[in-house]
VEXGU-995304 format. One record per residue (C-alpha): residue number from 1; residue in three letters; y, x, z. Coordinates in Angstrom, 3 decimals, decimal comma. Layout:
// residues N
pos / code / py / px / pz
NUM / ALA / Y / X / Z
...
//
This chain:
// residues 444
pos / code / py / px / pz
1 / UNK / 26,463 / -12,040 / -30,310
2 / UNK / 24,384 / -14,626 / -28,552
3 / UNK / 22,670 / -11,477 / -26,241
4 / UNK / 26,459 / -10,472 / -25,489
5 / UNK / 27,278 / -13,795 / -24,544
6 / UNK / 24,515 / -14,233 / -22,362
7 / UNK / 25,141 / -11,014 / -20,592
8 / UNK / 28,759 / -12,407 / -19,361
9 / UNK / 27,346 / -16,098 / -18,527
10 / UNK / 24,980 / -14,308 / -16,139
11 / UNK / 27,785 / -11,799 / -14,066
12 / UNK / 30,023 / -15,246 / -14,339
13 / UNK / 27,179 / -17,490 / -12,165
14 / UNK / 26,695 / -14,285 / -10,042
15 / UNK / 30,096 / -14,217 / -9,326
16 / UNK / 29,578 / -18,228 / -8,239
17 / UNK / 27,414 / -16,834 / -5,335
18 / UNK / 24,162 / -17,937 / -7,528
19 / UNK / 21,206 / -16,280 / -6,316
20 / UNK / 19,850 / -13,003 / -8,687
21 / UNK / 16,714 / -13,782 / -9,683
22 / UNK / 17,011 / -17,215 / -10,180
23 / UNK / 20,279 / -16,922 / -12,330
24 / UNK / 18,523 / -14,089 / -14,550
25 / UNK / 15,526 / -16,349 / -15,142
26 / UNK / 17,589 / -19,746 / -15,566
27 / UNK / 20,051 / -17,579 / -18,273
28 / UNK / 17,033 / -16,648 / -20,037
29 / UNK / 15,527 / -19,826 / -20,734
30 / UNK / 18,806 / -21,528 / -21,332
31 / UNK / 19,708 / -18,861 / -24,178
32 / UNK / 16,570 / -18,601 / -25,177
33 / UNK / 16,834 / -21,991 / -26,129
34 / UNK / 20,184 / -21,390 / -27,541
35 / UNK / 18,698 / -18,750 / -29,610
36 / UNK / 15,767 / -20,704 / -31,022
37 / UNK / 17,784 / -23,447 / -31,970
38 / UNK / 19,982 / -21,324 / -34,292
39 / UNK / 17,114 / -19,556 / -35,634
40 / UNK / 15,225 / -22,807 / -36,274
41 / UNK / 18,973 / -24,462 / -37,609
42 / UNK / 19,480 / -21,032 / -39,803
43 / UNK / 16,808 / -21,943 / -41,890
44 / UNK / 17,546 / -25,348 / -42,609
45 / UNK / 17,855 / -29,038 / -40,622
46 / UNK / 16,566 / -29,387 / -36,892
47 / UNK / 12,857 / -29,892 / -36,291
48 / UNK / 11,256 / -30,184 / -32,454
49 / UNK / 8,112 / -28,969 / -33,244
50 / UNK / 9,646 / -25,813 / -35,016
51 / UNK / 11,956 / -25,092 / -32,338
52 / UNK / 9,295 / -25,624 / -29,778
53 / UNK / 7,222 / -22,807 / -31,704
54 / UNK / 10,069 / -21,035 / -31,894
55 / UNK / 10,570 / -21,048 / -28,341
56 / UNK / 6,691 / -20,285 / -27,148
57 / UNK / 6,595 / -17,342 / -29,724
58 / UNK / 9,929 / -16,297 / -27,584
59 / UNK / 8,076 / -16,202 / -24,157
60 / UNK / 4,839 / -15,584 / -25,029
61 / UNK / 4,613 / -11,825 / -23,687
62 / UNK / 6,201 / -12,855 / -19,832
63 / UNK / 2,750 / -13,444 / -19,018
64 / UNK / 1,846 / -10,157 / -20,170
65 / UNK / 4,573 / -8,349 / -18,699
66 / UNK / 4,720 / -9,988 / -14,992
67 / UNK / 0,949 / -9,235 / -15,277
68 / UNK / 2,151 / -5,669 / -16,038
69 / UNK / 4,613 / -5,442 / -13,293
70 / UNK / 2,225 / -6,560 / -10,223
71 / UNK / -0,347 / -4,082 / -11,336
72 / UNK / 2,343 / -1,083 / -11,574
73 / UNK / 0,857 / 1,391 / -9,578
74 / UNK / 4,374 / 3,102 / -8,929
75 / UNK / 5,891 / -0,177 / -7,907
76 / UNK / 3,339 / -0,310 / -5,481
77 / UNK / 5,296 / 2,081 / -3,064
78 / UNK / 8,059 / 0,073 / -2,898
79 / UNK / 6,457 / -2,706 / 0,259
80 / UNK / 4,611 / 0,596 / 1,877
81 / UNK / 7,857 / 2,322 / 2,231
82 / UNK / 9,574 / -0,749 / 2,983
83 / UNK / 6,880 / -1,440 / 5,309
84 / UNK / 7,451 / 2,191 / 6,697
85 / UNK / 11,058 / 2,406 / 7,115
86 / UNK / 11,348 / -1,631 / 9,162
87 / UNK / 8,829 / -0,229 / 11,627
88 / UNK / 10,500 / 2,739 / 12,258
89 / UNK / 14,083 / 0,951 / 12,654
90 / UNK / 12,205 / -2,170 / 14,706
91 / UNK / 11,087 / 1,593 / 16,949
92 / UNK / 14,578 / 2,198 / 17,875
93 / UNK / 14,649 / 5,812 / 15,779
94 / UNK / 18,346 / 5,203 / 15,223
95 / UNK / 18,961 / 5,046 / 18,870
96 / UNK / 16,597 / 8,183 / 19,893
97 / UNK / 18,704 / 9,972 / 16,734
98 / UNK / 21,688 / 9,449 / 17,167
99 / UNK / 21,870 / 10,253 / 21,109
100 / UNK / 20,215 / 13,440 / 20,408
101 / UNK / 22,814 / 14,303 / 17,648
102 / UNK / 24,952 / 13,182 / 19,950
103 / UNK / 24,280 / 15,685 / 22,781
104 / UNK / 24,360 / 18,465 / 20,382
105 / UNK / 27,717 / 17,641 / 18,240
106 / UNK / 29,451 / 15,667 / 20,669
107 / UNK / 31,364 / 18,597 / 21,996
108 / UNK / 33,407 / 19,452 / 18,908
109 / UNK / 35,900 / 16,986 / 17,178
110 / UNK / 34,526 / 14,755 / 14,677
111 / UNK / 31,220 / 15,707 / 16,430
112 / UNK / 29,934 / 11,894 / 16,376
113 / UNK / 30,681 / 11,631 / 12,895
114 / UNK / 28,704 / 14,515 / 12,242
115 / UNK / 26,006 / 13,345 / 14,117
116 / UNK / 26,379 / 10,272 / 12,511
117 / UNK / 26,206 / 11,794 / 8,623
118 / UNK / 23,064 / 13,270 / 10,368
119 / UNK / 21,533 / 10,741 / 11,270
120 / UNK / 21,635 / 8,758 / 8,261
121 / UNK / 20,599 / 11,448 / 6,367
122 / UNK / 16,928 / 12,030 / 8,392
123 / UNK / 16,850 / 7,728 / 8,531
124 / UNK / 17,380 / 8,077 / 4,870
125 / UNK / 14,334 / 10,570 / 4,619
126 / UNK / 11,990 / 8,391 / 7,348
127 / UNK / 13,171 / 4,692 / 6,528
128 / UNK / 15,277 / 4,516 / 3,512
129 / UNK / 16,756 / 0,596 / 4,694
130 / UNK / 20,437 / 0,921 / 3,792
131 / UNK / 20,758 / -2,366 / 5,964
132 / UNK / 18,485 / -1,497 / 8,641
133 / UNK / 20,696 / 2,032 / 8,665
134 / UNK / 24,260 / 0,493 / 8,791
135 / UNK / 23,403 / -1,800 / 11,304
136 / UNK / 21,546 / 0,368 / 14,027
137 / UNK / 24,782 / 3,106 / 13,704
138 / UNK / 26,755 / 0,274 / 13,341
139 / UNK / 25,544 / -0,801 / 16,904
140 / UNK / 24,608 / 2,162 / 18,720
141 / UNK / 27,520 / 5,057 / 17,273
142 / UNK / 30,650 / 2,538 / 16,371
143 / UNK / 30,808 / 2,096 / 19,925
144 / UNK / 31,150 / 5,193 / 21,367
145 / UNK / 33,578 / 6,318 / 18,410
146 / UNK / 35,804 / 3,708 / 19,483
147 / UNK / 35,209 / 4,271 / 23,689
148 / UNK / 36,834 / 7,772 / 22,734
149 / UNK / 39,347 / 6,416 / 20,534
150 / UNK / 38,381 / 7,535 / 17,085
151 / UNK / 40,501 / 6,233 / 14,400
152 / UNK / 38,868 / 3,200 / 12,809
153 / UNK / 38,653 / 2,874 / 9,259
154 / UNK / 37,525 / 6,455 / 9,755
155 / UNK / 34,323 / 5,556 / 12,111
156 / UNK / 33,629 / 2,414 / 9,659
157 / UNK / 33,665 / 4,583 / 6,571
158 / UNK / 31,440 / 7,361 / 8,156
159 / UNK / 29,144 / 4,890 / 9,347
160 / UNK / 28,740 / 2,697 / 5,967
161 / UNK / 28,734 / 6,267 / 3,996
162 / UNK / 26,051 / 7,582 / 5,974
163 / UNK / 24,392 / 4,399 / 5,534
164 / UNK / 24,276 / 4,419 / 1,974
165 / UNK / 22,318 / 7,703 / 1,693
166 / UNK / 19,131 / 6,149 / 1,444
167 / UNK / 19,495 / 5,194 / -2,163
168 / UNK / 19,505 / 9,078 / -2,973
169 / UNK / 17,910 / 10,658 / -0,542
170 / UNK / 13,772 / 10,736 / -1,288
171 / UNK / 12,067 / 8,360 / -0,958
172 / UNK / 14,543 / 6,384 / -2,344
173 / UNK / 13,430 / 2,972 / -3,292
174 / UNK / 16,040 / 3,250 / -6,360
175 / UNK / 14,298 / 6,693 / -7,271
176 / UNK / 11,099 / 4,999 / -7,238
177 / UNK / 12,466 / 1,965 / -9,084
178 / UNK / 14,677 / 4,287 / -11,931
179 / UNK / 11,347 / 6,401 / -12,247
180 / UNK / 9,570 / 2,741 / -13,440
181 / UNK / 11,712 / 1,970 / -15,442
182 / UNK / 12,332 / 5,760 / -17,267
183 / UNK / 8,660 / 6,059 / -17,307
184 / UNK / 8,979 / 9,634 / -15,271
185 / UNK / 7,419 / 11,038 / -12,470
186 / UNK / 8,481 / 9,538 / -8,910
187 / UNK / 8,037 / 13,298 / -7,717
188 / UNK / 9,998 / 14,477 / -10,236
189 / UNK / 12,645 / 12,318 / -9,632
190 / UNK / 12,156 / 13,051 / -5,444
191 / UNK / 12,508 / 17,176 / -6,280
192 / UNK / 15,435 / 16,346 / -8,846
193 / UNK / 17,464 / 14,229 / -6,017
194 / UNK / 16,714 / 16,981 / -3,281
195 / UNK / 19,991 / 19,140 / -4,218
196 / UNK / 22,247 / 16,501 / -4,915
197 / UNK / 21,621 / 14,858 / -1,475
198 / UNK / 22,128 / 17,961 / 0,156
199 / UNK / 25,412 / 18,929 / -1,434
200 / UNK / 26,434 / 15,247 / -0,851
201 / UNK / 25,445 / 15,116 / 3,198
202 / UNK / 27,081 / 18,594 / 3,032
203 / UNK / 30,288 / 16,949 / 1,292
204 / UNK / 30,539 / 14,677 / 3,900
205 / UNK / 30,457 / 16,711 / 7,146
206 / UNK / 32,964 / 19,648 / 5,523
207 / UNK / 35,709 / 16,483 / 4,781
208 / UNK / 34,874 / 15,163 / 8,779
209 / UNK / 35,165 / 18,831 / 10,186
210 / UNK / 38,812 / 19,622 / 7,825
211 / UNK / 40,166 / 15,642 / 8,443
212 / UNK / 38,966 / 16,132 / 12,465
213 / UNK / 40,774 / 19,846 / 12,759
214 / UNK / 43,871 / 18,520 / 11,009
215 / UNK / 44,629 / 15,609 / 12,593
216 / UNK / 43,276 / 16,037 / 16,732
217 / UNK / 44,012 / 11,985 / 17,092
218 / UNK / 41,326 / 11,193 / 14,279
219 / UNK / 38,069 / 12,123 / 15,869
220 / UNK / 38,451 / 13,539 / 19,393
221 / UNK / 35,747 / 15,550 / 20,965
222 / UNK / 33,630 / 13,894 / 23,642
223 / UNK / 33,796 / 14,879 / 27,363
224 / UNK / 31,094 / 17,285 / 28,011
225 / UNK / 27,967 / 16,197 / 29,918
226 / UNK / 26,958 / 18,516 / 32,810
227 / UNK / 24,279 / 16,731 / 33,990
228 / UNK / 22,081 / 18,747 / 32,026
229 / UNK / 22,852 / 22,621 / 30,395
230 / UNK / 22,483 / 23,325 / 27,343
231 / UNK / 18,897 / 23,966 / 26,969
232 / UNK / 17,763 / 21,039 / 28,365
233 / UNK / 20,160 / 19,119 / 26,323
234 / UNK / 18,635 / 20,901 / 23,298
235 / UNK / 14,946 / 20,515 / 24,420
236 / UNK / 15,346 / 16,817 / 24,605
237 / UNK / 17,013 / 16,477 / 21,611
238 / UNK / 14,808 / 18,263 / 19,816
239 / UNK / 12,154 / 15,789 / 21,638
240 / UNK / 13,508 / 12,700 / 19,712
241 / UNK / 13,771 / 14,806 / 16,572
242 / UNK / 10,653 / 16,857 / 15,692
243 / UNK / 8,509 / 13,456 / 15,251
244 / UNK / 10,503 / 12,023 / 12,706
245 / UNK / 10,884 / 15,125 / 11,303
246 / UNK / 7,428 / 15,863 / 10,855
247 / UNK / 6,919 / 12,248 / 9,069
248 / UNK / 8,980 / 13,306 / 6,872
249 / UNK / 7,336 / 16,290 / 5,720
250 / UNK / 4,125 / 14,614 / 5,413
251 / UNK / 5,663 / 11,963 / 3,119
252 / UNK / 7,687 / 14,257 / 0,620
253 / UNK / 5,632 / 17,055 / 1,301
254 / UNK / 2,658 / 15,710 / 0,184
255 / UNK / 4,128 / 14,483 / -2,798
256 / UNK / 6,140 / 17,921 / -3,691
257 / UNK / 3,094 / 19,958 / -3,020
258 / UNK / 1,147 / 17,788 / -5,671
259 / UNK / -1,265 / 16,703 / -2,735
260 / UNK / -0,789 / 12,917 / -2,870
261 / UNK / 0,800 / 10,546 / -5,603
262 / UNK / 4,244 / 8,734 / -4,248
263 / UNK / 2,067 / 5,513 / -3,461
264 / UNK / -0,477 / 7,183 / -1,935
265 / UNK / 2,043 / 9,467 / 0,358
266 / UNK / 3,705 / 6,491 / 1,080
267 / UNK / 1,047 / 5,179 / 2,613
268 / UNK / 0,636 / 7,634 / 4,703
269 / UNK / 4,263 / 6,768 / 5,878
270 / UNK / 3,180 / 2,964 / 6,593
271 / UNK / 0,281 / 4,430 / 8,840
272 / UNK / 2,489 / 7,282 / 10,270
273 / UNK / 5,604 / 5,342 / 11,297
274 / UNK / 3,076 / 3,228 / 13,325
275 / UNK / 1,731 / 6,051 / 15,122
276 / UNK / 5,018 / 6,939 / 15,891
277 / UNK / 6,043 / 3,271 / 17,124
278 / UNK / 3,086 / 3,915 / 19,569
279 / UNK / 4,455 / 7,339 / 20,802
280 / UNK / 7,513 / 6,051 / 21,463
281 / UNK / 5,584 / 3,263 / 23,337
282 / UNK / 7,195 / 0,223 / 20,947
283 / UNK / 3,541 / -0,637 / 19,027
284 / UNK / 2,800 / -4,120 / 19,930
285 / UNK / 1,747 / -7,465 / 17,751
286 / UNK / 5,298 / -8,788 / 17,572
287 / UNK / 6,581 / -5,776 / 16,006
288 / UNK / 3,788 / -5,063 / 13,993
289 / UNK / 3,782 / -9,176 / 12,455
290 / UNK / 8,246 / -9,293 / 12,013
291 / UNK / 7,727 / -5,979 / 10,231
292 / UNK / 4,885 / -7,421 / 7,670
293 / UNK / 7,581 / -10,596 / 7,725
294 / UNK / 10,097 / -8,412 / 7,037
295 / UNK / 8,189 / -6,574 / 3,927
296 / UNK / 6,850 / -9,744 / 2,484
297 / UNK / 10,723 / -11,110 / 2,500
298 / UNK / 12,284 / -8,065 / 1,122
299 / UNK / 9,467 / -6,833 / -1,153
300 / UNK / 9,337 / -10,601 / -2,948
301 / UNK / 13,057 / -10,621 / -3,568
302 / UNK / 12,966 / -7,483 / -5,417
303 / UNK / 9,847 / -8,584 / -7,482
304 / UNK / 11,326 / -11,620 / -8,246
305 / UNK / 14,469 / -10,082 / -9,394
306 / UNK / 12,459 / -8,025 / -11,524
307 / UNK / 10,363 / -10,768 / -13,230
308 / UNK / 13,953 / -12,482 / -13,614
309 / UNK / 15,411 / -9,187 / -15,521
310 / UNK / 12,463 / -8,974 / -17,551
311 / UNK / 12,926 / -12,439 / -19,271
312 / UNK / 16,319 / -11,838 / -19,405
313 / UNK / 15,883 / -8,443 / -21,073
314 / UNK / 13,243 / -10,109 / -23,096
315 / UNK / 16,297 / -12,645 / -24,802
316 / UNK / 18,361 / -9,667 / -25,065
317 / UNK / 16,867 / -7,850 / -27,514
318 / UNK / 15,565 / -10,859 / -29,241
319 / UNK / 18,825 / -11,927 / -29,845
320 / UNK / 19,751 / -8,396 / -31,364
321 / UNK / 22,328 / -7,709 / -28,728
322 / UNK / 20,552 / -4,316 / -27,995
323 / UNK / 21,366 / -3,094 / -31,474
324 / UNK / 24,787 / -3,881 / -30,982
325 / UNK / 25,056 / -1,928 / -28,099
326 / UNK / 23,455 / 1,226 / -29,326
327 / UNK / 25,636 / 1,000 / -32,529
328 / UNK / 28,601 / 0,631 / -30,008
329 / UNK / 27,889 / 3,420 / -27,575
330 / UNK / 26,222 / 5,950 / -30,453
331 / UNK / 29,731 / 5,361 / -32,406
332 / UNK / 31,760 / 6,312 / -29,100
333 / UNK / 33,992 / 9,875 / -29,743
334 / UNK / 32,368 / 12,748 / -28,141
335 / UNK / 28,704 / 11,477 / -28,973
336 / UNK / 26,737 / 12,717 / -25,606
337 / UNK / 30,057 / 13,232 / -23,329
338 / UNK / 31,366 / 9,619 / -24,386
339 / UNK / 28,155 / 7,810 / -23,991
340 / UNK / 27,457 / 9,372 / -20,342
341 / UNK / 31,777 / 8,712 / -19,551
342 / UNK / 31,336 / 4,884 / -20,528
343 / UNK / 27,870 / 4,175 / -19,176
344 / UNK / 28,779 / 6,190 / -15,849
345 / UNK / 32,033 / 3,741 / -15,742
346 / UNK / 29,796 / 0,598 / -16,804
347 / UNK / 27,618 / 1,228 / -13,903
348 / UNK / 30,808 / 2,139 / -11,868
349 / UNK / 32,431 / -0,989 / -12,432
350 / UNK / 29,082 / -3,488 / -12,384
351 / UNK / 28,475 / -2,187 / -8,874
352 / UNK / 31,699 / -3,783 / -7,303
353 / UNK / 29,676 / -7,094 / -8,547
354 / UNK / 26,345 / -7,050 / -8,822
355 / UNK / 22,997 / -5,269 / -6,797
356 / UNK / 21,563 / -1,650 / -7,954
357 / UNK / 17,962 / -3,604 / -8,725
358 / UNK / 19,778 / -6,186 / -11,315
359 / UNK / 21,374 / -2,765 / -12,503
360 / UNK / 18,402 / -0,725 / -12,365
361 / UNK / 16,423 / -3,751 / -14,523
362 / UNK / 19,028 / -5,265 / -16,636
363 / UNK / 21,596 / -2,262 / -17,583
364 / UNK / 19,463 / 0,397 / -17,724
365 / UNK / 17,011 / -0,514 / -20,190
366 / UNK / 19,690 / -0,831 / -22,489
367 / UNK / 21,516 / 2,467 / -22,140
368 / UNK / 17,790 / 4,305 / -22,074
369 / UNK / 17,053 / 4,111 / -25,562
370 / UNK / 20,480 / 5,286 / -26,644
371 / UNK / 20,133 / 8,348 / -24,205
372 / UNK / 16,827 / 8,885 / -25,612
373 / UNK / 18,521 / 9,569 / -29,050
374 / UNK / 21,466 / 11,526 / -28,360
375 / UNK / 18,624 / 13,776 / -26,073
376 / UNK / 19,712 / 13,509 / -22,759
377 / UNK / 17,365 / 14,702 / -19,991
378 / UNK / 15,618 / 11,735 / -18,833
379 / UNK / 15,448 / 12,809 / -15,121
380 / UNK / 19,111 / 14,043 / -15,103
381 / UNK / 20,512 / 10,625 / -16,621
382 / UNK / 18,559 / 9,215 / -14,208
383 / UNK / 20,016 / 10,881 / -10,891
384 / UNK / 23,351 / 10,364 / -12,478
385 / UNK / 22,583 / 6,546 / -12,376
386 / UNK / 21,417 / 7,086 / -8,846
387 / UNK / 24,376 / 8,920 / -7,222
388 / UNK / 26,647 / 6,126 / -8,842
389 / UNK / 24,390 / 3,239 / -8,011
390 / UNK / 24,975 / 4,560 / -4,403
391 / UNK / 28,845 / 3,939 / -4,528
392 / UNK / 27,839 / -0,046 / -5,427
393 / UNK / 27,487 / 0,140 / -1,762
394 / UNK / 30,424 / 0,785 / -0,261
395 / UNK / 32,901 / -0,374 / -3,345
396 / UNK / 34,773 / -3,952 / -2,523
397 / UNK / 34,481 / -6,771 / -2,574
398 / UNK / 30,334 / -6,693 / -2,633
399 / UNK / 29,131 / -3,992 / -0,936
400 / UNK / 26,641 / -4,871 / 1,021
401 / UNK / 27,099 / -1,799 / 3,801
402 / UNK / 30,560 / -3,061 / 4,259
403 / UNK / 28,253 / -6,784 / 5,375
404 / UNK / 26,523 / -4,852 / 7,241
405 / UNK / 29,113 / -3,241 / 9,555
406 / UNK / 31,299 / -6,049 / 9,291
407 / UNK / 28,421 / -8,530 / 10,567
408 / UNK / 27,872 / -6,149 / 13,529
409 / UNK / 31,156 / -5,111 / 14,642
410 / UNK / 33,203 / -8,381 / 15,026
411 / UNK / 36,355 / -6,751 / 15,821
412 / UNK / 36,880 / -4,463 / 13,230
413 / UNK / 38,844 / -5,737 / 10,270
414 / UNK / 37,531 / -6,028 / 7,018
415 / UNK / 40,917 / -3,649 / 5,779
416 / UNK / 39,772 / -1,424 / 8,232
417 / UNK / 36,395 / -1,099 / 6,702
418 / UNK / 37,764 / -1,213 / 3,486
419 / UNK / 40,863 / 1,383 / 3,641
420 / UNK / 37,570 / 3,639 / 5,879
421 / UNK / 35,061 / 3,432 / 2,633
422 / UNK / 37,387 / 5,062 / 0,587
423 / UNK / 37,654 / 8,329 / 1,103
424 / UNK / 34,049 / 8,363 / 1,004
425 / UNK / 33,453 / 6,393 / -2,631
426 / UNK / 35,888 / 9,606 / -3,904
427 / UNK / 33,416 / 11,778 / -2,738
428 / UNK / 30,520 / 10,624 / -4,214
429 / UNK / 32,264 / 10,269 / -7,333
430 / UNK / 33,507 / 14,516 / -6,640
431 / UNK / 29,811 / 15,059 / -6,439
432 / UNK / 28,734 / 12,558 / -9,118
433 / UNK / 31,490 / 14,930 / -11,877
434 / UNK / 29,989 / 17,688 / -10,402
435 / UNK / 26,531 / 16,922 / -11,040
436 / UNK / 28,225 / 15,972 / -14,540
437 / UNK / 29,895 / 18,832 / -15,592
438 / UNK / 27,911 / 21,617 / -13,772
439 / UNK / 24,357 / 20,367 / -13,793
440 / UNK / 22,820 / 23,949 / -14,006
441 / UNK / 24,058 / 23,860 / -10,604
442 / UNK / 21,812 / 21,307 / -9,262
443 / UNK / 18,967 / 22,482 / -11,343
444 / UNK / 19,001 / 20,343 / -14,644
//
């Protein structure tokens, strides 16, 4: 019971605001030691030098395994579309986006928060920055929502939504991270999210179009523009479009096709969203060195947090806790159908607390093997994780989009953010039953 134990000690100093990596790691090597010392005191009185042995033999593979981990060529994506999508956001793409959305939708109700949904579906597809996404609508659209008096938990809960759909739209830097640690395909896991992301974007504008027809105080149209008709309103939008666009069919096209490998195409999205920060005239050494800052930063924390989860995971199983678990959730009534209802719910419930990586690194890895031997479709299970990972988001207290806005829109109230999200988190979890019970229908 010492893995279980350990599991709880680590989402209790989480709670405490200690940070991820560091508490993973620290948990390790204090139950480690823990561990050691009862198998050493099992067999008879105390001795150091046994216990010291006992302990080395313990950690002796971390070496091996961060070793493993910073030559990963799939984890090598991860800082070149990191890399791709802080350039593009440091280029003002939101901005271009969303006012070219805006001059097409803006004449219907709710036709913000469509362009909106939009918008952070094709950032999603380019950048893939949750953060980077929430706060550029968060700035730019929030505004003019409120200027024509849309309601405003329901402009905070389109904008953090929208957000969010970077963790399942390709190329998702959970997709990439789930395909690591499933051993799959990263382009197996970018064609398996393709329908799912779809259906949800679609989700989302149908419940904006039904709530903006129903109720005309909600989302109001905007006051039409006659500056310009309507094809020149259309040619320039389609101006600010097309390039991001085509980025994006280089980058998943290239790995769909079978042309390029996901590191390589992403690549070719660190080189592209720099030719596009010169078209749009914003390439210059400042942005070029805060974006590298900005990769380094971001790109360390999540390899940290990962070298953290893997000594924790490492004590886990040592300790036998992994058996417990599988004997636990193989034993469940219903066999496949309860294992995917409780892990779904674990996952569920972990994400009002903790980050999709710790998740991803820590959670996962336990509930593979069992899946493995009930025979559930690796790549399935795997978007299921995904599409609930994505709700860890938005779900209070933690999620981080709800930061986001809040940290960017001073006088919104948290309950407005909160009571705005909701809606939203009951879609995802429409789409994530869906995608449950009718998986033929997305393709599985």
């Amino acid at each position: 019971m010492i893995g279980i134990y350990m599991f709880g000690f680590a989402l209790f100093a989480l709670s405490l605001g200690y940070p991820v990596a560091w508490t993973f790691g620290a948990v390790a090597l204090l139950f480690g030691g823990i561990s050691a010392f009862v198998e050493i005191t099992a067999n008879g009185g105390f001795d150091i030098v046994l216990f010291l042995e006992e302990f080395n033999l313990l950690f002796s593979q971390m070496p091996f395994r961060i070793y493993s981990i910073m030559t990963n060529k799939i984890l090598m994506a991860v800082p070149l579309f990191i890399f791709m999508g802080i350039v593009l956001q440091k280029s003002n793409l939101a901005q271009r986006l969303l006012e070219a959305m805006g001059t097409i939708f803006g004449e219907i109700r709710g036709g913000v928060a469509v362009s909106t949904v939009i918008v952070g579906a094709m950032l999603a597809s380019s950048t893939g920055v949750v953060g980077a996404s929430v706060v550029a609508m968060g700035v730019i659209s929030l505004p003019v929502m409120l200027k024509y008096h849309y309601d405003k938990p329901f402009a905070c809960g389109t904008i953090c939504a929208s957000g969010t759909l970077g963790q399942i739209i390709p190329p998702s830097i959970i997709l990439i991270i789930l395909a690591d640690v499933f051993g799959v395909a990263v382009g197996d896991l970018f064609k398996a999210a393709v329908i799912p992301s779809v259906v949800l974007v679609g989700i989302y504008i149908l419940y904006i179009l039904v709530i903006s027809h129903m109720d005309k105080d909600v989302a109001p149209a905007l006051p039409q523009d006659n500056s310009l008709n309507k094809k020149e309103q259309i040619i320039v939008a389609l101006k600010a479009i097309i390039p991001p666009f085509f980025l994006i069919f280089l980058v998943l096209g290239s790995i769909f096709a079978g042309i390029a490998t996901p590191t390589e195409s992403a690549s070719v999205g660190a080189v592209g969203s720099l030719i596009l920060a010169y078209i749009y005239k914003e390439l210059n050494y400042d942005l070029l060195q805060s974006s590298s800052k900005e990769t380094v930063k971001i790109t360390s924390m999540v390899f940290a947090i990962l070298i953290g989860a893997t000594a924790f995971s490492l004590v886990f199983v040592y300790t036998g806790a992994d058996t417990i678990v599988e004997e636990l959730m193989t034993g469940l009534p219903g066999e496949k159908w309860g294992f995917i209802i409780l892990s779904m719910l674990i996952i569920f419930v972990l994400g009002f607390f903790i980050d999709f990586i710790e998740i991803s690194y820590i959670v996962v890895p336990i509930l593979l093997p069992i899946s493995e031997t009930i025979g559930i479709d690796p790549i399935w299970f795997a978007i299921l994780i995904a599409m609930n990972l994505q709700s860890s988001f938005l779900t209070p207290p933690f999620g981080f989009s709800l930061f986001y806005l809040k940290g960017v829109a001073q006088n919104i109230k948290t309950t407005d953010i909160y009571k705005g999200v909701m809606p939203f988190i009951i879609l995802q979890m429409i789409v994530l039953c869906t995608l449950v019970i009718f998986p033929a229908i997305y393709g599985f």
